[in-house]
C-alpha positions in Angstrom: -80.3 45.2 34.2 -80.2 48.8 33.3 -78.0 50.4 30.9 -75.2 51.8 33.1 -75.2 48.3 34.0 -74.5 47.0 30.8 -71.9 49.7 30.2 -70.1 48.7 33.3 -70.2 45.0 32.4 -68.7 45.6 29.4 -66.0 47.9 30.4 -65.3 45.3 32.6 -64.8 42.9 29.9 -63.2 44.8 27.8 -60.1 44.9 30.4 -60.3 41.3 31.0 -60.4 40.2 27.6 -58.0 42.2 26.6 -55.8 40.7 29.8 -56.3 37.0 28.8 -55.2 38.1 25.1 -51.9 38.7 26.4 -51.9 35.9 29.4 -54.2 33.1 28.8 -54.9 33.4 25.4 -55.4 29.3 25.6 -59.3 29.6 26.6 -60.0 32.4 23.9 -58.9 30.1 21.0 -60.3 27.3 22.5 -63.0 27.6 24.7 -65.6 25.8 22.2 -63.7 23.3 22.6 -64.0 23.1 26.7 -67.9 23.8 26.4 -68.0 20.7 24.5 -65.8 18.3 26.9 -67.7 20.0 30.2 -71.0 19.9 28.4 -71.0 16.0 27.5 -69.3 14.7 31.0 -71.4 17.1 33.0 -74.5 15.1 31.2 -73.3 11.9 31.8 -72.5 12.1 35.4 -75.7 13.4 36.0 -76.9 10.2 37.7 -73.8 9.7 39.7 -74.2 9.7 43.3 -71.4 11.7 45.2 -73.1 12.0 48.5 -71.1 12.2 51.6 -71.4 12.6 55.0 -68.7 14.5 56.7 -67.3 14.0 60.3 -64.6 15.5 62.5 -62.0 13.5 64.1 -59.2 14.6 67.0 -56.3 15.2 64.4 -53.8 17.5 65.2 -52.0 19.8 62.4 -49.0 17.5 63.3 -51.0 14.1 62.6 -52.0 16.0 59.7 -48.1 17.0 58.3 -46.8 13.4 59.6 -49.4 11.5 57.5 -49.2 13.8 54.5 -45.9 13.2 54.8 -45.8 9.4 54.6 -47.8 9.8 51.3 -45.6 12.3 50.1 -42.9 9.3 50.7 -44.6 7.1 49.1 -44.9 8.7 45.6 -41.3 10.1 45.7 -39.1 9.7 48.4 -36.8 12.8 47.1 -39.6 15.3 47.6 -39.3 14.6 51.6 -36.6 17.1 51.8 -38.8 19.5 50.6 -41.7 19.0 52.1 -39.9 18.7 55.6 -38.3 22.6 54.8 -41.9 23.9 54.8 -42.5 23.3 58.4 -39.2 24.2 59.8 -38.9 27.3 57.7 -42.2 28.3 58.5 -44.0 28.2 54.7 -46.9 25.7 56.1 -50.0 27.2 58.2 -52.9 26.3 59.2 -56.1 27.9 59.9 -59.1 27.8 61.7 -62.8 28.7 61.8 -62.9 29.6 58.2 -60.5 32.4 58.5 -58.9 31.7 55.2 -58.6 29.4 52.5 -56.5 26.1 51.1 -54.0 28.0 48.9 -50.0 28.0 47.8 -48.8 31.2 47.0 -45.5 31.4 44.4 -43.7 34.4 46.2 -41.0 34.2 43.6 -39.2 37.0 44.5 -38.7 36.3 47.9 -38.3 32.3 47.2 -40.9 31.5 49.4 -43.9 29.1 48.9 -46.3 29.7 51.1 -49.0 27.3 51.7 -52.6 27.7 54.0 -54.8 24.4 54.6 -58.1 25.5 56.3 -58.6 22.6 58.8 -62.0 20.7 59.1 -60.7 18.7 61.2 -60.6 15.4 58.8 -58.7 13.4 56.7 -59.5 15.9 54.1 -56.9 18.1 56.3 -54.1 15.3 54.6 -55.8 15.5 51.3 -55.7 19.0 51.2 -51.7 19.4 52.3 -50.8 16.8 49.6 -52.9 19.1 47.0 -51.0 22.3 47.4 -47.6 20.6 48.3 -48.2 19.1 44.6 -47.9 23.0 43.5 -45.0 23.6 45.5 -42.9 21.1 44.4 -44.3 22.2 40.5 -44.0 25.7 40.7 -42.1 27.3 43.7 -38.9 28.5 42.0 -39.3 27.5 38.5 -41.1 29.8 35.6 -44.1 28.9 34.6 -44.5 27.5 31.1 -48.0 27.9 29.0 -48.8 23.9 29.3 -48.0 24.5 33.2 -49.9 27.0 34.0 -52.7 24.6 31.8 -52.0 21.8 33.5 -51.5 23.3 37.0 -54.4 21.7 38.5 -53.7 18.1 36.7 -50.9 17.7 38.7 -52.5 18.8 42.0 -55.9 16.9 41.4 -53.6 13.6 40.4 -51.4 14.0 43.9 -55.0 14.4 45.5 -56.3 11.9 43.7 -53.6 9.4 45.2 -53.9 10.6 48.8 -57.3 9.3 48.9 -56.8 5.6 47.5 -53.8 5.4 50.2 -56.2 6.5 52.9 -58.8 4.6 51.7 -56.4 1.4 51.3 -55.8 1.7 55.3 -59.3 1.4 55.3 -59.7 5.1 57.2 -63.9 5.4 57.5 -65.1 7.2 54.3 -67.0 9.7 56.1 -63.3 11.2 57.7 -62.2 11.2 54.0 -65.1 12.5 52.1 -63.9 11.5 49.1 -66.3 12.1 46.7 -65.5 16.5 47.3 -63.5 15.6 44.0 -66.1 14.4 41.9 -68.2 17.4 43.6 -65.8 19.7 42.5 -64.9 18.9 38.9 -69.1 18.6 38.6 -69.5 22.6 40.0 -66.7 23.5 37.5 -68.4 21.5 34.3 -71.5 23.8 35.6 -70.4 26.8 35.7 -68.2 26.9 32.4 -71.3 25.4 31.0 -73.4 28.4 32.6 -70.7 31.2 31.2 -70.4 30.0 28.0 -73.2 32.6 26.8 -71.3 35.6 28.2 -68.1 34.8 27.3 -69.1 33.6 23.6 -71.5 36.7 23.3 -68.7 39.1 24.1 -65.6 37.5 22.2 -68.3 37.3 18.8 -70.2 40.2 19.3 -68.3 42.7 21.1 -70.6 44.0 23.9 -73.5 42.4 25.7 -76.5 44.4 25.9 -80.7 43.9 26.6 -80.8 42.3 23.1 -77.4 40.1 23.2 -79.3 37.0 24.3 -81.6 36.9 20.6 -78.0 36.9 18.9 -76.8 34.1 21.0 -80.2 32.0 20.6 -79.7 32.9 16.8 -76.3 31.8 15.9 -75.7 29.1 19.0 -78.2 27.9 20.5 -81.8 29.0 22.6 -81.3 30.6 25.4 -84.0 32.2 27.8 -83.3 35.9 28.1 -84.2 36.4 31.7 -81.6 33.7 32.5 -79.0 35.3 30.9 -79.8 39.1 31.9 -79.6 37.5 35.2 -76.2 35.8 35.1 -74.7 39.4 33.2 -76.1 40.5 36.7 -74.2 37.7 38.6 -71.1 38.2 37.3 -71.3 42.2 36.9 -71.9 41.7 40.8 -69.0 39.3 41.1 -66.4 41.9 39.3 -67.4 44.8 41.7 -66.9 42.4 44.7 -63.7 41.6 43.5 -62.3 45.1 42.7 -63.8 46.0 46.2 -61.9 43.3 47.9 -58.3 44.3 46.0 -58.6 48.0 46.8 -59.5 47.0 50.3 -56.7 44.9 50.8 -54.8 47.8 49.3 -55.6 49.8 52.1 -55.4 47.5 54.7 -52.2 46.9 53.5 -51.1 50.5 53.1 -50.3 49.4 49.4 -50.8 51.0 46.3 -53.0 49.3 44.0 -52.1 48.8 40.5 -55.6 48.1 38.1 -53.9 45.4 36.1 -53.9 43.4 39.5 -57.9 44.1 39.9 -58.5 42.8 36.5 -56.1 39.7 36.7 -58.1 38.9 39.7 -61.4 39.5 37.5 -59.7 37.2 35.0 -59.9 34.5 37.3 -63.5 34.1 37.0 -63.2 33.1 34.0 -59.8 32.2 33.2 -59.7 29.1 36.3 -62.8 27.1 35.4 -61.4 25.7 32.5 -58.3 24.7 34.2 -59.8 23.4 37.1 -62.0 20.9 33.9 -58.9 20.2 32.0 -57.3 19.1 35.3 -60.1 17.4 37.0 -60.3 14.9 33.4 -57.0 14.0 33.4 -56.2 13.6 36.9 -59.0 10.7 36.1 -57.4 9.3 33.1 -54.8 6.7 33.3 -51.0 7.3 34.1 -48.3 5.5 35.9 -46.8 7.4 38.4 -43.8 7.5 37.4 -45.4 9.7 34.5 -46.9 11.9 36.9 -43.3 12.4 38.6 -42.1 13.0 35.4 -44.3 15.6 34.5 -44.7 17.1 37.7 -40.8 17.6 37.9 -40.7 18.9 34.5 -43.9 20.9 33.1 -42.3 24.0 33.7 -38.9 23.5 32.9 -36.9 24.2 29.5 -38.3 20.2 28.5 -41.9 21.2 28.3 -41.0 25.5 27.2 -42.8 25.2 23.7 -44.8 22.3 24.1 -48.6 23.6 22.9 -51.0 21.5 25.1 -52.1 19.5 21.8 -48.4 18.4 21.2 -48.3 17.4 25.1 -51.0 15.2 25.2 -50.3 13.4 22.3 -46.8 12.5 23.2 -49.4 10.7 26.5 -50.8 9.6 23.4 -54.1 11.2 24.6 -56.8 12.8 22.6 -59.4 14.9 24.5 -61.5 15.4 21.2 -62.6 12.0 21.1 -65.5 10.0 22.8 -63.3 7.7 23.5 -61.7 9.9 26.4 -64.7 10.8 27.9 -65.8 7.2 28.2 -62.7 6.5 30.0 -62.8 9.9 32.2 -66.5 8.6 33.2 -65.7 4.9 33.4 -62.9 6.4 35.8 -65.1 8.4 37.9 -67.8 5.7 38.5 -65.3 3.4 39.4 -63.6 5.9 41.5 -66.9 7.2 43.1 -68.3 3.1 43.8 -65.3 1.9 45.1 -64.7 4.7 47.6 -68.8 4.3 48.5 -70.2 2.3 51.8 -73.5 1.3 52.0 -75.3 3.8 53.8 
């Protein structure tokens, strides 16, 4: 990288940083924490096999609402009256051909939740619907408290999580589920938290990243090969221009004006959803009954839950995440998850 490069990368930073100081100050005070839990589970799931073979089937987007639908049912019959309002107000679509992503979007000033499956054409169509009809139901119309926005993907992941042991339970061929997209998941976002730690420890301790930043990592953390690292400042320096391209273009397609705090919220992201996507992704495996999950998904961002820190949450679950003892379960869980839902190929 050359030195305008560095300069940008940094001044990039600097915004973001000083973002997630005001908004998601969580991951700054605790992010050793997180490379600690991703970095032993990422190394001892390194032998699990989460192969899959994926297949297309003749579902229709109406199969796909009526079956998500029965599951919804099955978890809590009250959230049918919500989740029948999103097709007949019009707050479900679907796309094809890769045109967009799976998403829910809060519009919380218009009170609308909107959500988007992208269709492959599988039981993962289901899978997906019951994942962002989890956020609905947690988000649309509430405000969002700090161990919510935390634990936003918990919630999702757990719903997900249960959609796939009903399908599998009426014995719907594996390779229509693919269920093992999970375990693929959580294991690209141990990876890449992993593979940003260096940046995002090197700026929070040092202030700047520069040709030399990699010798002060290797000397106060740990060895770290310099090309590799110039070449992820690279990768992510790359990945904020794209971004802030992508926002101003929308802008303008749009006819909007931009405002720059929305370019670097969306920069945030980079960083800022890994670790919630991890936090999720281990709980969703640990043990609750479902009438926790119920619980908490009606109530995580509601006055119940408004000051709860996510240390003070978790131990009311009587859960600690610091402990071996958690990641044993979270990898005992995941094994058994990933055999059980396995065919011999």
């Amino acid at each position: 990288m050359k030195k305008e490069d560095y300069q940008k990368l940094n001044s990039y930073l600097n915004e973001i940083f000083k973002y997630m100081e005001e908004e998601d100050k969580f991951l700054l005070e605790n992010y050793n924490l997180i490379f600690l839990l991703s970095e032993k589970l990422y190394n001892k799931l390194q032998d699990i096999d989460t192969e899959y073979y994926q297949v297309t089937n003749d579902l229709t987007f109406m199969d796909v609402y009526n079956i998500a639908r029965e599951i919804i049912e099955s978890i809590n019959p009250i959230y049918l009256n919500s989740f029948d309002k999103i097709m007949n107000n019009g707050e479900l679509n679907f796309s094809f051909n890769g045109e967009e992503d799976n998403y829910f979007l809060n519009l919380d000033d218009k009170n609308i939740g909107l959500i988007n499956i992208m269709r492959e054409y599988n039981y993962q169509d289901v899978i997906k619907l019951v994942h962002e009809f989890a956020h609905y139901i947690n988000i649309k119309g509430k405000k969002s408290t700090n161990i919510g926005y935390i634990l936003e993907e918990f919630i999702a992941r757990k719903f997900e999580l249960y959609a796939i042991k009903y399908l599998m339970d009426k014995e719907i061929p594996e390779e229509e589920i693919n269920p093992h997209v999970t375990v693929d998941l959580l294991l690209d976002d141990l990876y890449n938290f992993i593979y940003s730690y260096p940046l995002l420890v090197s700026y929070y301790n040092f202030g700047s990243i520069d040709e030399k930043t990699s010798e002060l990592f290797s000397k106060y953390f740990y060895k770290i090969d310099k090309d590799n690292f110039e070449r992820y400042c690279n990768n992510v320096l790359e990945k904020f221009k794209i971004t802030e391209s992508e926002c101003v273009n929308a802008s303008m397609k749009d006819d909007e004006n931009i405002d720059s705090i929305d370019i670097v919220m969306e920069q945030s992201k980079y960083l800022s959803d890994g670790y919630r996507y991890i936090l999720g992704g281990m709980l969703a495996f640990y043990d609750f009954d479902i009438n926790c999950i119920i619980d908490i998904t009606d109530n995580i961002n509601t006055k119940k839950y408004e000051s709860t820190s996510l240390f003070e949450f978790l131990n009311m679950l009587n859960i600690d995440i610091t402990t071996d003892d958690f990641i044993d379960k979270v990898v005992h869980n995941i094994s058994d998850f990933v055999n059980k839902n396995s065919k011999k190929r």
